[in-house]
N, C-alpha and C positions, 0 to 999 in steps of 0.2 A: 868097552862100555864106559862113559861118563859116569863120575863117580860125584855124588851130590852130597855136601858134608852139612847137615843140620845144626850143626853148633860150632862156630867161631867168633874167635872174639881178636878184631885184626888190630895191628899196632896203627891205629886210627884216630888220631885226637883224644878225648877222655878215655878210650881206653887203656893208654899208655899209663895212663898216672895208677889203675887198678895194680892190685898187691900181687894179681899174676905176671905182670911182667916188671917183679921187682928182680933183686939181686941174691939171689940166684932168683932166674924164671922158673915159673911154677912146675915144669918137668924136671927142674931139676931140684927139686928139694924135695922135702919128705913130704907124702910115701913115695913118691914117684922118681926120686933120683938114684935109684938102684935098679933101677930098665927103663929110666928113659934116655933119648938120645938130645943133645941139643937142637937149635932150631936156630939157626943165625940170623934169621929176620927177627926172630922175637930177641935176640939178644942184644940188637944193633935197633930194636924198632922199626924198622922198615918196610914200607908201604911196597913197593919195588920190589926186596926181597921174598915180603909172602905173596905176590902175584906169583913169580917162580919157583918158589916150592909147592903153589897149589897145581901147577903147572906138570911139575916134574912127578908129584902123587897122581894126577889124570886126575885132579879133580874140578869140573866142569865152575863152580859157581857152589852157592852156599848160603843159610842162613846167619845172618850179623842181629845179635839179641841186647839191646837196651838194658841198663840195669839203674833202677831205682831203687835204694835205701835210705834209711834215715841219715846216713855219713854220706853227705855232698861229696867227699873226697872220694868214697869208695862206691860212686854213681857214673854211670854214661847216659848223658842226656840222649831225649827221644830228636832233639834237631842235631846232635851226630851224627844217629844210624838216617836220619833224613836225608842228609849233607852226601852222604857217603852212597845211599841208595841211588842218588840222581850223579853220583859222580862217576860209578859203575853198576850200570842196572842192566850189564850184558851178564854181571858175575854177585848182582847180591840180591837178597828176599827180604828186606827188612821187617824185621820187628821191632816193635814197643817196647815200654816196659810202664809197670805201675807200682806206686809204694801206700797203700792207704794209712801209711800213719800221715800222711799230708791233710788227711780229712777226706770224709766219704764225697764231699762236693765237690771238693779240687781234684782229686782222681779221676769223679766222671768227667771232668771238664778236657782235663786231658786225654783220658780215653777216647772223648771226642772228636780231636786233636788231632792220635793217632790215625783215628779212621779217617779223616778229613785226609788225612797225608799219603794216604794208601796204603799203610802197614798190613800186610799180608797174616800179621799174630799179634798179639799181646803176652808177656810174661811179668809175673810175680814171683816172688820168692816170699812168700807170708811168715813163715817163722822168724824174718831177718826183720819184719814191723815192729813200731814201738807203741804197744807192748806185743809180743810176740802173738801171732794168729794160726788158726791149723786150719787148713785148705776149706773148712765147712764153713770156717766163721762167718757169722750172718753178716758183718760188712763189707763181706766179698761179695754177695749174691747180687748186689745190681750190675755189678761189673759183670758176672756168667748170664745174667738176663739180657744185657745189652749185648755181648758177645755173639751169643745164641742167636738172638732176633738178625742180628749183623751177619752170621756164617761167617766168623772168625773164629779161628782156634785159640786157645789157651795154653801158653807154656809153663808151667807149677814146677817148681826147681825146690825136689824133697831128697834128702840123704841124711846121713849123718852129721854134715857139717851145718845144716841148717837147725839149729838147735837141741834139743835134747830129743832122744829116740823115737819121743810117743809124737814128733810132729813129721818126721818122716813115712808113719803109720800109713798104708796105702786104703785104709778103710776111711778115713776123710775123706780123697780122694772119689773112693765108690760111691760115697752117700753125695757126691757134688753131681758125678755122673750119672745119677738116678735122679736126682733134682732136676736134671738141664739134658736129656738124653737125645739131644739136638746139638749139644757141645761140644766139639770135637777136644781133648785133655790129652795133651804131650805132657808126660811127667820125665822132666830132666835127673839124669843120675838114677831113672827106673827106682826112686825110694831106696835104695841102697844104706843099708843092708837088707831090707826086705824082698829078697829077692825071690822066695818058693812063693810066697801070699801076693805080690803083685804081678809074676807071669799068669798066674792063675785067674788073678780078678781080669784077665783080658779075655782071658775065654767067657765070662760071663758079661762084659760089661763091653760094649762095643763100640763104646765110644771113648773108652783108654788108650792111648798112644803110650811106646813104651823110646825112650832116649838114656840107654844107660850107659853112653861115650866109655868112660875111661875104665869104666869099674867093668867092661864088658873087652876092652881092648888092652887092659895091661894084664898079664897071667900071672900077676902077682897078686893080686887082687881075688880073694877069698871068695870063694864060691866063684868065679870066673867062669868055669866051666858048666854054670848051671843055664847061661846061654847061647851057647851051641846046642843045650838041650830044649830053653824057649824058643827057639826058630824051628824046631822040628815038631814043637807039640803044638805051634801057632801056625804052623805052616807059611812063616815066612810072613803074615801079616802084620799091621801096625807096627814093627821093629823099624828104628828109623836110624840108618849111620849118622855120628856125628864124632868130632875127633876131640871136642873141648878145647880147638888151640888157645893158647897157648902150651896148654897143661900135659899134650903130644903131640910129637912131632909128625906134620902130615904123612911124611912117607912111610915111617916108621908105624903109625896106625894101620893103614891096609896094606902092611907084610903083617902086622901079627894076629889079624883077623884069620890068616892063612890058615890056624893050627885047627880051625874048626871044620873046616872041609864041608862048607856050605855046599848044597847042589846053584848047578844055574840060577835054574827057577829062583831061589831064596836069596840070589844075590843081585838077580836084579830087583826085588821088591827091596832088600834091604837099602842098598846102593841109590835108588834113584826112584822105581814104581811107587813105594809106599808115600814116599813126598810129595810125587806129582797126588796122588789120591788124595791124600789129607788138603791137599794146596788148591785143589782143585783146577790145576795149573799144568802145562807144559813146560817144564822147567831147563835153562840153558846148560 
């Protein structure tokens, strides 16, 4: 089976300058340099490199996610993942990304932009705006109305590193997907630590997508095992693989998905079906 990774972030132009492929690369520093393994493409940067380690994981192709914040330095412009989309569009899905502390005009402008360029998603990271936003905030809603009308998904990147606890809260989140129930909502990092309150709000809310990469693939990672137990009580829906590269290393992610002893069935939705579903695509 072709293995379809939802979230990478390739040694690419601006993303080389981001803090994850500083010195040490971001699996190997804390928390994650006590099980992870290195990654010699991320360590050397090399475009070349991670073709063949995506390679040698069996993994098909992949989502590349934009990142806008207020720090220019700690941003990947959307004509990157452009650049990169049309340099390999046998192996990549691009996404957007948007930051509203630019202004609610300049964001739609670009949002516009995006679609104009064929971006397949948009992502935000809201807590990381100036001044800090939690997923409901009303100067998000033109962007989830345009989205919606569009049938374009939304990737919301909620955890603990995104600000203080109460913005990771996956009941923002709920109250967007009841707002916009036409929306499709990947929440990157699955709100981590919120992890019993947001496998649950997907059984009720069906237009949540769950993306909890590393916090779901390293077993160091506290509650870890509480998703092995969301693919059984989801039945394998909405749950979408993604490795976080740099932050793990590709091959080293699907050997330690191993320990969960998915059925078939659950690994091919996870792997590759729940993507094409959300993407509404046949994906390479």
């Amino acid at each position: 089976m072709k293995i379809f990774d939802f979230r990478l972030r390739p040694p690419y132009k601006k993303f080389t300058n981001l803090g994850i492929y500083g010195n040490p690369v971001c699996n190997e520093s804390s928390p994650q340099k006590w099980h992870g393994e290195p990654s010699q493409a991320a360590r050397e940067k090399s475009i070349d490199l991670f073709w063949k380690e995506m390679d040698e994981a069996g993994i098909s192709a992949g989502v590349i996610i934009g990142r806008q914040v207020p720090d220019d330095t700690a941003s990947v412009p959307n004509d990157d993942i452009n650049d990169m989309a049309k340099a390999y569009p046998d192996r990549i899905i691009p996404f957007g990304s948007l930051d509203v502390s630019r202004g609610v005009s300049a964001t739609m402008d670009e949002l516009e932009r995006c679609l104009a360029m064929g971006f397949k998603g948009i992502a935000m990271e809201p807590a990381y705006c100036m001044p800090p936003r939690f997923a409901d905030a009303n100067v998000l809603y033109p962007i989830y109305a345009r989205l919606e009308k569009a049938g374009v998904p939304v990737v919301l990147t909620m955890s603990f590193f995104q600000g203080n606890l109460d913005y990771s809260n996956p009941s923002a989140a709920q109250r967007v997907a009841e707002d916009f129930p036409k929306l499709q909502i990947v929440l990157a990092h699955a709100c981590y630590p919120w992890l019993l309150h947001v496998v649950n709000l997907c059984i009720v809310q069906p237009n949540i997508w769950l993306l909890p990469d590393l916090y779901m693939l390293n077993p160091d990672a506290p509650g870890n095992q509480m998703y092995g137990e969301a693919m059984r009580w989801l039945d394998g829906e909405r749950i979408l693989y993604g490795s976080a590269y740099p932050c793990y290393n590709l091959k080293q992610a699907i050997r330690d998905l191993d320990r969960f002893h998915f059925s078939e069935e659950h690994k091919q939705k996870f792997f590759r079906g729940n993507a094409e579903k959300l993407l509404g695509m046949k994906l390479p």
